[in-house]
C-alpha positions as CSV (number, residue, x, y, z in Angstrom):
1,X,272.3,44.0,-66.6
2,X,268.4,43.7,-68.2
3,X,266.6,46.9,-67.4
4,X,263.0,47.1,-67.7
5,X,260.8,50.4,-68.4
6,X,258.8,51.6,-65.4
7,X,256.4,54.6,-64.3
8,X,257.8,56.9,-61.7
9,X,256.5,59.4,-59.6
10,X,257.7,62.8,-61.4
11,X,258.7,64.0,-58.1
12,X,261.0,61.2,-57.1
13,X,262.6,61.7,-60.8
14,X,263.2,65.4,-60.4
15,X,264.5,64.5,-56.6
16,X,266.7,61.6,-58.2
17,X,268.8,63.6,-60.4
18,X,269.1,66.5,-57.8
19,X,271.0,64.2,-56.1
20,X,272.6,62.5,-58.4
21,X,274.1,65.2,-60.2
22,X,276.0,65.3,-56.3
23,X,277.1,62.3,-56.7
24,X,277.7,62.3,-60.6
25,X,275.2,59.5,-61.1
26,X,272.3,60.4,-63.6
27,X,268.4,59.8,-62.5
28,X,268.0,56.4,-63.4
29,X,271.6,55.7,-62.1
30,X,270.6,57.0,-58.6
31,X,267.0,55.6,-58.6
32,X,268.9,52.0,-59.0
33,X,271.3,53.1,-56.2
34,X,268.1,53.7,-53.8
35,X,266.4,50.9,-54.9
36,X,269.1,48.5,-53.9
37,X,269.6,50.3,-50.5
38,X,265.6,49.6,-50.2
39,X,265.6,46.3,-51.0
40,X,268.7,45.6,-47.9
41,X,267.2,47.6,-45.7
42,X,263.7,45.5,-46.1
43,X,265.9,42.0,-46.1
44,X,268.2,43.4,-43.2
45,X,267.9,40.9,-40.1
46,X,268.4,44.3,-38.1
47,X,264.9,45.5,-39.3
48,X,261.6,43.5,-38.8
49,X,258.7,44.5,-40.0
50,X,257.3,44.4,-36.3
51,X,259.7,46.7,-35.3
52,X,258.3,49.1,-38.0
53,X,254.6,48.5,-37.5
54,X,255.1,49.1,-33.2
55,X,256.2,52.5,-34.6
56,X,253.8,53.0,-37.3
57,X,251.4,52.7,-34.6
58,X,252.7,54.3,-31.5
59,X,253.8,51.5,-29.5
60,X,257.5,52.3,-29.9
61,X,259.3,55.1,-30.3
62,X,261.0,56.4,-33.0
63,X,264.3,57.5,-31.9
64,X,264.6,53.9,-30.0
65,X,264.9,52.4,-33.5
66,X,268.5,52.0,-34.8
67,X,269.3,54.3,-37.9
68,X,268.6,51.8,-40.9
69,X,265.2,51.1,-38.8
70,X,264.3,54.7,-39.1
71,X,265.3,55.1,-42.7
72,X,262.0,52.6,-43.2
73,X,259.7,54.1,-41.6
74,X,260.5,57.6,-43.1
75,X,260.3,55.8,-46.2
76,X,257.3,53.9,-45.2
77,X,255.8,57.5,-43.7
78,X,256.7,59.1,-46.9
79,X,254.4,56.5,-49.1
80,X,251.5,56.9,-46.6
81,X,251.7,61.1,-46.9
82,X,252.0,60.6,-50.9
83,X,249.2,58.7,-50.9
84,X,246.9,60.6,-48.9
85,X,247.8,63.7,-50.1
86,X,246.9,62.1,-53.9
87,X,243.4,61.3,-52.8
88,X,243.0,64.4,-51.5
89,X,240.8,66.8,-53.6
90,X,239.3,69.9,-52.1
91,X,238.6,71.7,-55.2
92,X,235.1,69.8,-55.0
93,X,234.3,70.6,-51.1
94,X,235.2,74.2,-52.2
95,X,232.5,74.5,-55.1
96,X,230.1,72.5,-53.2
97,X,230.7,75.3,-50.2
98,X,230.6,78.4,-52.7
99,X,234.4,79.2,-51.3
100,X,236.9,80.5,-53.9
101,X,240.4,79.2,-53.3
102,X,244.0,80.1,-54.8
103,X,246.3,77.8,-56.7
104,X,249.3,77.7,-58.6
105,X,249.4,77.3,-62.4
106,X,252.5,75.2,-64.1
107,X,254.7,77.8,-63.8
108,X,254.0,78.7,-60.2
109,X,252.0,81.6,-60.6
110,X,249.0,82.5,-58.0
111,X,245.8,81.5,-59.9
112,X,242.2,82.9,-58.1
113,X,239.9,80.3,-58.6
114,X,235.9,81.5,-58.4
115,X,233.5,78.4,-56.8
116,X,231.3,79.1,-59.8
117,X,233.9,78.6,-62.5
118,X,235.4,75.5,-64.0
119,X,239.4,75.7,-63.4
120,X,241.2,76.2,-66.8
């Protein structure tokens, strides 16, 4: 087998080797595992794309889907939510508003931010 290096997500890396230490695979063993149950579930005759999008945009139902149905669009909902959520900066709309605002530093301690300041 030829592997090839790659960029990851660090959260999908830390959530990879959460699970498999359970299932005594290492990160980039279980990253492989999901990748091959993502690329069957997107060539599986039992999921079309259509039946995706219709839920995707509200003209079917969820729970109608069958299970490997629903495992892509949580995957597929998962990808839109990362996204958004990484485009997202309010740090900006808080300066330009004079609102101070809390976050957490790297080790997950409450930081005060002032709308005047530059965040360290």
């Amino acid at each position: 087998m030829k592997t090839m290096p790659t960029r990851i997500d660090g959260d999908l890396f830390e959530a990879a080797k959460v699970a498999g230490e359970a299932q005594s695979r290492s990160a980039a063993q279980q990253l492989d595992h999901w990748v091959r149950i993502g690329r069957e579930l997107d060539a599986s005759p039992a999921v079309t794309r259509r039946q995706i999008d219709d839920v995707l945009a509200g003209r079917t139902r969820y729970d109608d889907l069958t299970d490997r149905a629903q495992a892509v669009v949580r995957a597929t909902w998962d990808e839109q939510l990362l996204a958004r959520v990484e485009g997202l900066s309010y740090v900006e709309r808080l300066e330009a508003a004079g609102q101070p605002w809390a976050e957490s530093d790297a080790e997950g301690n409450v930081v005060m931010r002032d709308a005047g300041a530059t965040p360290a």
